[in-house]
N, C-alpha and C positions, 0 to 999 in steps of 0.2 A: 504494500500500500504506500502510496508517494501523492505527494499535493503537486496540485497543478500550478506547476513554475513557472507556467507560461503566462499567466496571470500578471506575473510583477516583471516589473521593469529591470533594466540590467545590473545598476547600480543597485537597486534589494538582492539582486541573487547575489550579488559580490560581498555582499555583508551577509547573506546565509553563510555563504561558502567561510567566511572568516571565524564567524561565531562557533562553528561547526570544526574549524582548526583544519581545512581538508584546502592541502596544496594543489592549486588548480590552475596548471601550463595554459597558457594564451601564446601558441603560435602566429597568432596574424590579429589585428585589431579587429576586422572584420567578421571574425567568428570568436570574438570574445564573449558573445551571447551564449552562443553556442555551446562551450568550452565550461560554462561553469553550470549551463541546464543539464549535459551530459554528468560533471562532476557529483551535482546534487541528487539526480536518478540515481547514479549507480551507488551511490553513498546511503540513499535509503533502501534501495533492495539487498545491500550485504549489511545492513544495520541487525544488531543481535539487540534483546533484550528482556527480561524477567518477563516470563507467563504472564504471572499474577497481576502484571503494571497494566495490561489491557483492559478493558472497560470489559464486565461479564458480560453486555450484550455479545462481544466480539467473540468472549473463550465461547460459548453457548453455539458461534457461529461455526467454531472449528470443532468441538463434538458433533456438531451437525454433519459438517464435513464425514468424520470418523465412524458414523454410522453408514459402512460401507455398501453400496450396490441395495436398498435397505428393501427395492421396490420390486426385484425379481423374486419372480413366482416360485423357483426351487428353492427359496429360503437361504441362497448362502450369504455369508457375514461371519468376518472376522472378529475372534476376538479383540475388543479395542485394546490394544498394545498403552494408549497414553493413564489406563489406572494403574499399572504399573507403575509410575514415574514418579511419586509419590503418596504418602498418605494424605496431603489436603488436597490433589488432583483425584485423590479415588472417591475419598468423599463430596465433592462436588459434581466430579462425573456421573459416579454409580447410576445416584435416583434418576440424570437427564438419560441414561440409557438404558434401562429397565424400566423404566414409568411408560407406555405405550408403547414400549417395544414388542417384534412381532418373530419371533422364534419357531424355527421349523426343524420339527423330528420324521425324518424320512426311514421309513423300512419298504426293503425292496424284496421281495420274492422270488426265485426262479425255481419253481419245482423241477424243471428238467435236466436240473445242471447239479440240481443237490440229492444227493443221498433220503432226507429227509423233506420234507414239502414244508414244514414248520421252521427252515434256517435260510438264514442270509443275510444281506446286509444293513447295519443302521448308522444311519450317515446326521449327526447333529449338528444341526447349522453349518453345513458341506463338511463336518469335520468324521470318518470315520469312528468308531466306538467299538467296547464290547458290550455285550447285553449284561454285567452286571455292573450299574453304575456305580454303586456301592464301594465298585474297587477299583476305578478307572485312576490312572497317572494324572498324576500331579497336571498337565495341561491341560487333560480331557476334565479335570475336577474344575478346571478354569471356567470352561464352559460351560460345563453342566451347573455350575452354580449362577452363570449367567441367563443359563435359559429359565431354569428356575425360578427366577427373579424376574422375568420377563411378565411384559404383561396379559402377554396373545399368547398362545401356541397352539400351531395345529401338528396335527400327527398326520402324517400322509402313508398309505400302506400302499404297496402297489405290487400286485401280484402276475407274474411276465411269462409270456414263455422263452425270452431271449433276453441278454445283456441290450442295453443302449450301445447306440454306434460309438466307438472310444472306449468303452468301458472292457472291450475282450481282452487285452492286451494284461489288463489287470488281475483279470480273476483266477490266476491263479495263486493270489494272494487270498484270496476268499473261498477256497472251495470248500471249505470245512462250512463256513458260516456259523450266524451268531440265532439260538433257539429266539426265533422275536416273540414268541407267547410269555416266556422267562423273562423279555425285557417289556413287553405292555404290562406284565404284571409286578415287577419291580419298579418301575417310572410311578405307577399309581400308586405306590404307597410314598415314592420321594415327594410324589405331585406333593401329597394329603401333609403330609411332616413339614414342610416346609413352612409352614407358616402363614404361607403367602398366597393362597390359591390361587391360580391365574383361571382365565377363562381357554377351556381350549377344546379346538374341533377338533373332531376324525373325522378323516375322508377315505374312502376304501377301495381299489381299484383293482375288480379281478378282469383278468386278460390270460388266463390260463384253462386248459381244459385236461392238465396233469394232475388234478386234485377230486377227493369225490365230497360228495356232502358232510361225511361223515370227519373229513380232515377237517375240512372248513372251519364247520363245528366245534372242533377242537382246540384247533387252534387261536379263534376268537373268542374264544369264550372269555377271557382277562376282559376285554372291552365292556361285558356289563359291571364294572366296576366304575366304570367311568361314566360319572352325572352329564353328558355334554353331546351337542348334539352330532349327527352321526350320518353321514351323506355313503350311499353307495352307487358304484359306476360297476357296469359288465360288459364287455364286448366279447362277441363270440364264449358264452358261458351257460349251459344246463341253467335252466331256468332251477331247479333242485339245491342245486349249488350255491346259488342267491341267494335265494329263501335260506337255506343254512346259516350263511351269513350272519343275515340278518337277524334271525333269530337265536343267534347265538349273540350276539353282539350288542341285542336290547333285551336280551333276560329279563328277568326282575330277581334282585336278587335278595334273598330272604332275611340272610345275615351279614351283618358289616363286624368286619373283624377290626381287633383295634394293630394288628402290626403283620407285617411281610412275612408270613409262614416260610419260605424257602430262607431268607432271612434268619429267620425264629432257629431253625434247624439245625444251620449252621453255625452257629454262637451257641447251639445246646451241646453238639459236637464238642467243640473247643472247651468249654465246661467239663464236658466228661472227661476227658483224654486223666488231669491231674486225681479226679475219682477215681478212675478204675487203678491206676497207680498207685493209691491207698489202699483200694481192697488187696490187691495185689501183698502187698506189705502186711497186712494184716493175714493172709489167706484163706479171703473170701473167693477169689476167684471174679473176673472180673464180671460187672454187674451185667453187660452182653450176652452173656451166658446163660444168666438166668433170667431173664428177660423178655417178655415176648415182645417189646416195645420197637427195639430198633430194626428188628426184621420186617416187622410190620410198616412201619415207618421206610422202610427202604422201600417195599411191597408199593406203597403208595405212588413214589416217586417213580418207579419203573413203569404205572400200568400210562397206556397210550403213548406209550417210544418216548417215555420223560416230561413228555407234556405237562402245562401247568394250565388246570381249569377251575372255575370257581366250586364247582364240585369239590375236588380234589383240593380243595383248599380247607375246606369244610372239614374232611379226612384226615388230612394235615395236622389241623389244629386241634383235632379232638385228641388224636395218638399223643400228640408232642405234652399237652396239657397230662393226661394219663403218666406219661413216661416220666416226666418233671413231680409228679404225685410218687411214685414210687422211689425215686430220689431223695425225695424229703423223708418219705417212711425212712429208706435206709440211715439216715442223718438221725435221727430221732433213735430207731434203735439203737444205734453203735456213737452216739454221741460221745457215752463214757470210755468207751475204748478209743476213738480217736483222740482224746483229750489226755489219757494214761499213753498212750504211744506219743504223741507230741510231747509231755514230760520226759521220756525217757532220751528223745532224740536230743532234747539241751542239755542233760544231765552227759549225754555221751558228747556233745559240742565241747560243753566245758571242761571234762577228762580230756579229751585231745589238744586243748588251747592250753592246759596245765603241760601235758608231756611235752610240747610244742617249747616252751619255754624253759623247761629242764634242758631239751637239747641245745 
């Protein structure tokens, strides 16, 4: 940004150029105009100076800027790089670009290319992912917490019989794919936790005739979790199929659970591991064993090739509650021998830090 120099007379720009301290050659009298309009442009386009000293209309005007490409329909957009640059730039940014911002979660489908009809790709704000957000890297966490925060979000599902043009080249980075039932039903419990509900579509696009009603079904089933409304498109697709869909997709769903059963599962896991290590020490043998719980519990997870339905969530959380109940039993009865073995284990601490110091 530079003022128009042209405005003032010679003599004023000779007194810019001086105030300003900027040595400014006059080869010929006659282009002395010249000589110091040139000096004073280029002097204010390499001019550096503090963010913060611009009027906030202007910073507002370069967030604006920094909300990249904001208006194409595949949703992509960069992370904005400038909340990084500080914390009084993140706190002034943040809310101008999350407040009405419009965030796009794309899953892509190719049942003929996958193993499974239920796996493929999910691409958040053009950025690749895996379907447990839960545990994404440090950059994808960048995002994902951006989207989050957003104000919009639609979910775009699109199910293909082929890659997009450009995209072959790639897929052999994909072939495995990501379960997208496992991430519609993991994103709705980040949606609900977050604090911040956004408002957000599903749009559904089957283009495949690889799949029977009975996948469909299965597969969507996570979507009647979600309050929001819910567009479907079919080309060349069993009218059967459709209907599946969509009746999978707008359930009514009987029970709201209050947290992510696959979730649940695996933090009941990691729990276990230093328990059965105790009975172990004690010799009970580990609580697996005698247990009907986590077979059952695995039972669950296997039937439908892994799938997660709201069904199966129901199943889920009945086992897991159950198996966490017989946990505590065992705590309650062996309270007193856990607490007589932990004594014993400091008493042999302290014998060893005594030999320890003889030698």
């Amino acid at each position: 940004m530079t003022l128009n120099y042209k405005r003032f007379s010679t003599a004023q720009l000779a007194q810019f150029a001086r105030d300003r301290n900027l040595n400014v050659e006059v080869r010929r009298p006659k282009r002395k105009r010249r000589a110091y309009l040139r000096a004073l442009i280029d002097a204010d386009n390499n001019a550096t100076f503090r963010f913060f000293d611009l009027p906030a209309e202007m910073r507002n005007s370069v967030y604006e800027c920094l909300l990249t490409l904001r208006e194409l329909k595949h949703g992509w957009k960069c992370y904005p790089e400038i909340l990084a640059t500080c914390k009084e730039v993140n706190r002034e940014a943040w809310e101008y670009f999350t407040v009405g911002n419009h965030s796009m979660i794309h899953m892509r489908l190719y049942p003929s290319l996958h193993d499974s009809p239920r796996r493929g790709q999910i691409i958040l704000n053009g950025c690749k992912v895996g379907y447990d957000f839960a545990a994404l890297h440090t950059w994808d966490k960048k995002m994902l917490n951006f989207v989050l925060n957003s104000n919009y979000i639609t979910i775009l599902i699109t199910m293909q019989k082929e890659l997009e043009e450009g995209n072959q080249a790639h897929f052999d980075r994909f072939m495995l794919g990501e379960p997208i039932d496992h991430a519609l039903y993991s994103l709705y419990y980040l949606l609900r936790d977050a604090g911040r509900i956004p408002s957000v579509d599903v749009k559904i696009t089957l283009a495949s005739t690889e799949v029977s009603a009975e996948q469909v079904a299965t597969l969507f089933s996570p979507l009647a979790l979600y309050d929001a409304p819910k567009i479907f498109e079919a080309v060349d697709v069993d009218a059967s199929v459709l209907q599946a869909a969509k009746a999978s997709a707008t359930a009514k769903v009987q029970h709201r659970h209050t947290a992510d059963q696959l979730k649940r599962n695996q933090e009941l896991r990691s729990a276990i591991s230093p328990l059965e290590q105790l009975r172990m020490t004690l010799g009970f043998g580990q609580l697996m064993w005698s247990s009907d719980y986590p077979e059952l519990i695995r039972d669950i997870l296997k039937r439908d090739d892994y799938s997660m339905t709201v069904e199966k969530e129901r199943q889920l959380s009945l086992a897991i509650y159950r198996y966490e109940v017989e946990i505590n039993d065992y705590f309650a009865q062996n309270e007193a021998r856990i607490q007589e073995l932990a004594e014993e284990n400091r008493a042999m601490a302290k014998d060893w830090a005594k030999r320890k110091l003889k030698a």
